[in-house]
N, C-alpha and C positions, 0 to 999 in steps of 0.2 A: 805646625798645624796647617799655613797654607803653601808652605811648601813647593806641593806638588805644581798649584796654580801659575808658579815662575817658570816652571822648565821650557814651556812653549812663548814663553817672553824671548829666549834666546834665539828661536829661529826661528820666527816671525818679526820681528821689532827692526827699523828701519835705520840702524846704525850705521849702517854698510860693510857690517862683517857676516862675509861668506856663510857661518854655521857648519855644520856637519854635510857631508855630502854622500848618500849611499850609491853602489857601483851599480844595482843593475835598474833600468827605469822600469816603470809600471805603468805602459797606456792603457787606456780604457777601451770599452768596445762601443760605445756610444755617439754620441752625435758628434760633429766635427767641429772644436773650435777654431776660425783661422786667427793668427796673430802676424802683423806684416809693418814691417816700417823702411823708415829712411833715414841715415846719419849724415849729417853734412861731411865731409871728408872722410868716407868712411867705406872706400872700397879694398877689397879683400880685408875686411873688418873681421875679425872672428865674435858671433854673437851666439851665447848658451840659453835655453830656457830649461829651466826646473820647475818643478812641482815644487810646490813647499807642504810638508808634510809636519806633524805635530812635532815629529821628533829627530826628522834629519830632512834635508834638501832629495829630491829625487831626479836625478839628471834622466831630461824627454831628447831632448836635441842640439843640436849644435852646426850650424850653419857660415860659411861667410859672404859678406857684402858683394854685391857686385859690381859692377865699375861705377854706378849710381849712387853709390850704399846703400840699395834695395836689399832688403832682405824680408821671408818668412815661412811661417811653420804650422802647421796644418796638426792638429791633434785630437785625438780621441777622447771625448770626455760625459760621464753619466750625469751629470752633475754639477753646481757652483764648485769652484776653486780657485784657491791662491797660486798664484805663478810667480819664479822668479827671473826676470830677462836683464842677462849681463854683459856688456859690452863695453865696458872698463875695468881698470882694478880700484874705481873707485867707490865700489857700491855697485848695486842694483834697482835697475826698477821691480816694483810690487804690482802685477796686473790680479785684477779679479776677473777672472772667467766663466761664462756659461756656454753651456750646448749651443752651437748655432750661431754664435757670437762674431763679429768682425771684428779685430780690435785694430787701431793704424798709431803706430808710432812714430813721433816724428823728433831727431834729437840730431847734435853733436858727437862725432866718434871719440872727440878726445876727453869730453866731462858729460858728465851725469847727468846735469842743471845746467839750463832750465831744460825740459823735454816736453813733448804734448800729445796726449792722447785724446782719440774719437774711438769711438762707434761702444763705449764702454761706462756709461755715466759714475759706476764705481769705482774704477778704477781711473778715472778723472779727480776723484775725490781725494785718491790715496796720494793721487799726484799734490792736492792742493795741502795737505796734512805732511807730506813728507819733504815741500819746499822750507814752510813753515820750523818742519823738527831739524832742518837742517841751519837752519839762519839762529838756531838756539845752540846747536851744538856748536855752532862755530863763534858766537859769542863766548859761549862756556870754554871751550878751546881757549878763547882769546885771555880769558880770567885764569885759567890753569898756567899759561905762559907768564901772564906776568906778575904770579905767586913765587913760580920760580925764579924770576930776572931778581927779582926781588928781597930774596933770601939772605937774610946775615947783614942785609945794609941797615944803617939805623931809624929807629921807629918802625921794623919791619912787623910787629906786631899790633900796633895800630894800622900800618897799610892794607895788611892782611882780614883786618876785623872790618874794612872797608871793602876787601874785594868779595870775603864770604858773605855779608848783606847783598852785593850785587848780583850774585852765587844764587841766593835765596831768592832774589826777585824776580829774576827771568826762571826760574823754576816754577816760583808760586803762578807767574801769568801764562805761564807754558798749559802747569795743569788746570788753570781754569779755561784756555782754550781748548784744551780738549776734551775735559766734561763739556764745554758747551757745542766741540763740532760733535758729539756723541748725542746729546740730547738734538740737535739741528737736522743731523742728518739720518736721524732714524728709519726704515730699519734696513739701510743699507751694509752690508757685511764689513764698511770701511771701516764699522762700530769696534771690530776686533782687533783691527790695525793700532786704534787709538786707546786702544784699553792694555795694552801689550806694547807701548811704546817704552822707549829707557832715555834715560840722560845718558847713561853710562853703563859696564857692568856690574851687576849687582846694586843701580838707582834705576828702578822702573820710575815711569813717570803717575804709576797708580799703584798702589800695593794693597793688597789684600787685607792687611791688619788694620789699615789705617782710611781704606776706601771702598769697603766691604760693599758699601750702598750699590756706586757705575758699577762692578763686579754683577752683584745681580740683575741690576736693570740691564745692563749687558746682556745676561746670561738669559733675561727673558725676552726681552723683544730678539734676538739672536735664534734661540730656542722654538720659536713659536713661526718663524718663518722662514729656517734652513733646518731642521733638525737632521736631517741625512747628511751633514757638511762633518766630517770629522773632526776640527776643527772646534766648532758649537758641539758639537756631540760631549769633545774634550773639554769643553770649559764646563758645560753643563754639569757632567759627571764627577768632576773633581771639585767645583761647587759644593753640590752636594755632599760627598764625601768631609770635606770642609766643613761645613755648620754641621752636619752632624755629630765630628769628632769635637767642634764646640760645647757644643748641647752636653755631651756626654763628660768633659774634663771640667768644664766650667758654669753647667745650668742655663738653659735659657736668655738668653739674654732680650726682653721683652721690649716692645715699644711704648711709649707713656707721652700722656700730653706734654706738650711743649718739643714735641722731637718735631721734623720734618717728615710728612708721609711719604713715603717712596714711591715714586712716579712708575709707570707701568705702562705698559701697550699688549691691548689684548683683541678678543674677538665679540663682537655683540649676537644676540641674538641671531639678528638680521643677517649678519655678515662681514659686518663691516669692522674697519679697526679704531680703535678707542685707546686713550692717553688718559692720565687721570690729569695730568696737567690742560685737557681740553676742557676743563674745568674751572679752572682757576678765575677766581674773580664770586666762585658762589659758596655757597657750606656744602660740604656733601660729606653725606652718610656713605662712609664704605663698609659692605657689609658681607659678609663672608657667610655662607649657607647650603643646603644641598636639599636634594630633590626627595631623599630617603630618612632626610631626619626631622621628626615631628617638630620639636623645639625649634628648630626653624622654621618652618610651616607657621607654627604660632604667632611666629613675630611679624607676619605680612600683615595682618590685618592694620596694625599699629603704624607700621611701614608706609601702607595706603593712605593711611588717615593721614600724616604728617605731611606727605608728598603733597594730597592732596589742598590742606592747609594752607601750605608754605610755599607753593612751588613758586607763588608769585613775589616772594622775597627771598629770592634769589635761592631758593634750595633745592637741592640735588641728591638721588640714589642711587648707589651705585651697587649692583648686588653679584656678589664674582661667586658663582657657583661650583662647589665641590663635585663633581658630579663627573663621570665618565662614560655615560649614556645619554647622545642630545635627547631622544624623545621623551623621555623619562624628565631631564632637565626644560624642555619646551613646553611640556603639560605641564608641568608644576607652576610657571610661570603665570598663566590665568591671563588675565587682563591686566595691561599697565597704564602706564601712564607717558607723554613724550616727555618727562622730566627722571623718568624711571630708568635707568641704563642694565641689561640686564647681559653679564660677560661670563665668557670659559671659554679655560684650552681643555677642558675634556679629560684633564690628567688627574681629577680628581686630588689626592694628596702629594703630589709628585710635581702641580703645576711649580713652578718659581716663586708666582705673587704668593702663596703660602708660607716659604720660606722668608719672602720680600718681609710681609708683615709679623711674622714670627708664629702665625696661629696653629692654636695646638689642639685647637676644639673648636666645635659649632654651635649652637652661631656664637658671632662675633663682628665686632664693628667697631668701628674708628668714625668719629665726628670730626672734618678737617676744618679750617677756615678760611674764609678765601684766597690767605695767601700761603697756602698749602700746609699750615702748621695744624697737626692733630691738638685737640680743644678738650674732647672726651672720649672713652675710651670704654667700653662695653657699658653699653647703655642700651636697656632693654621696655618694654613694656611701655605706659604711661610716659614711663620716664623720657622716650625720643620725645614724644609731646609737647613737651615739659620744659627739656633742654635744647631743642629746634626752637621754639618759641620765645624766649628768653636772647638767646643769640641773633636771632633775627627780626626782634620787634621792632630795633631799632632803623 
């Protein structure tokens, strides 16, 4: 089923295997990014940069050091993108690139690590993520060696059931670092780096069946502010593709109190970007609605009243509009309130957070509590009243 979602795990993920490499390059005609650095011993170095591409590496250039270990490379580019700069057989570094961009590297010609980049705040990032995934793989290296040193001697089975706990440990705190640099460092593209990370071949350090949740919160704050990136395009797409073929083998799979609400970054009204964890600490109504369906229309008035009630213990709304027309979605809107949060990416059925929360109709709504845990669950009419009231009297 997700399948598909692994294939760009292999050539993007920071193991330090090469990947596929295609023969003819594809520059852009676009704005010029420069990329320029310096090796410590590192004249007549030979250094490659590639494109990284969803499905193979794309060789741009290839330069060597000069008696400084000066070197760099001037390129054509429409666009954010992933680059790969090699100048060992130990690995690569991962820069992220824009138009117009300066990026300055500054390393060792004979290792990898440590290296430093400027003028690139993202690809500063990948740096600080891929120090980190390296100090794991080389723990886990160290545990793989001495399973084998280990083999056939006695109590080898209890030593072993000692090293795969150790196995588990720095895995389990690997991936709770990188759910949290993903949630930290929003919504810089490093987000796809750490979501495409592996231990190993065939052990991502997030999988799809088992970590659906970062997958979309990924897929939306990614989505929502590079959609032209191939890359997000690809995770998007194949997402999709993915809960649908869910929906369709195995039904719905719907969210119900006591789940965690799925966190989100979107666009307000106004303009500005909004997290549903900028939230946390109050109740909020999250509530899903559109400009063109009456039965939502209905539910404002109820909406208003509660807001207005409760705002001052500690209650919050938050209304994500289905809607793929702002003015259309901006008149419907009326008068609010500053406790009233009112968001859309305009994609109408197609947004992410649709999928995020699984809805399949309008309106709809989730009651959260302040510590992000959904409480109630399509609560309509009187009833917000009712159950805002009850929750927050305290």
């Amino acid at each position: 089923m997700f399948y598909r979602l692994l294939i760009f795990i292999a050539i993007i993920s920071l193991t330090g295997c090469q990947g596929n490499r295609e023969k003819v390059a594809t520059p852009g005609d676009g704005q010029e990014l420069v990329i320029e650095g310096q090796l410590e011993n590192g004249e007549d170095q030979l250094v490659t940069l590639d494109l990284i591409g969803t499905t193979a590496f794309v060789p741009l250039d290839s330069v060597r050091c000069d008696a400084q270990g000066k070197f760099s490379f001037n390129v054509k580019t429409e666009g954010l993108n992933f680059y790969s700069l090699k100048h060992t057989e130990h690995g690569y570094i991962t820069l992220i690139g824009r138009p117009g961009s300066h990026i300055k590297i500054t390393g060792n010609a004979g290792a990898l690590y440590p290296y430093q980049v400027r003028g690139s705040e993202d690809s500063d990032k990948v740096r600080e993520l891929a120090l980190r995934h390296k100090q794991v793989l080389d723990r886990l290296s160290k545990i793989s060696a001495d399973a084998q040193a280990m083999a056939g001697t006695p109590g080898y089975a209890e030593k072993k059931q000692v090293l795969n706990e150790r196995f588990d440990s720095i895995t389990n705190a690997f991936h709770r670092f990188s759910k949290e640099f993903i949630h930290q460092n929003t919504p810089s593209p490093a987000l796809l780096i750490a979501l495409y990370n592996q231990f190993g071949p065939g052990l991502p350090v997030f999988h799809p069946l088992t970590d659906l949740e970062i997958y979309q919160y990924v897929d939306s704050v990614l989505y929502l502010h590079y959609p032209e990136n191939e890359a997000v395009r690809s995770l998007h797409s194949q997402l999709a593709t993915a809960l649908q073929q869910m929906r369709t083998e195995e039904g719905p799979v719907q969210l119900k109190p006591g789940d965690k609400a799925p966190d989100f970054v979107m666009e307000t009204a106004e303009g500005e970007k909004f997290a549903l964890t900028d939230l946390r600490g109050n109740y909020v109504l999250v509530q899903f609605w559109a400009s063109w369906s009456k039965p939502s229309a209905d539910e404002n008035r109820f909406l208003r009243e509660a807001v207005n009630k409760y705002a001052d213990r500690n209650f919050r709304i938050v209304s994500i509009s289905i809607d793929d027309n702002r003015e259309d979605w901006l008149a419907a809107i009326g008068e609010g309130s500053s406790a009233w949060y009112h968001i859309s990416d305009l994609l109408r059925w197609s947004s992410p957070v649709v999928d995020l929360y699984r809805v399949e109709r309008i309106p709809a709504n989730f009651l959260v509590d302040p510590a992000g845990t959904i409480i109630e669950k399509d609560i309509f009419g009187e009833e917000i009243i009712e159950e805002v009231h009850k929750y927050t009297e305290n």
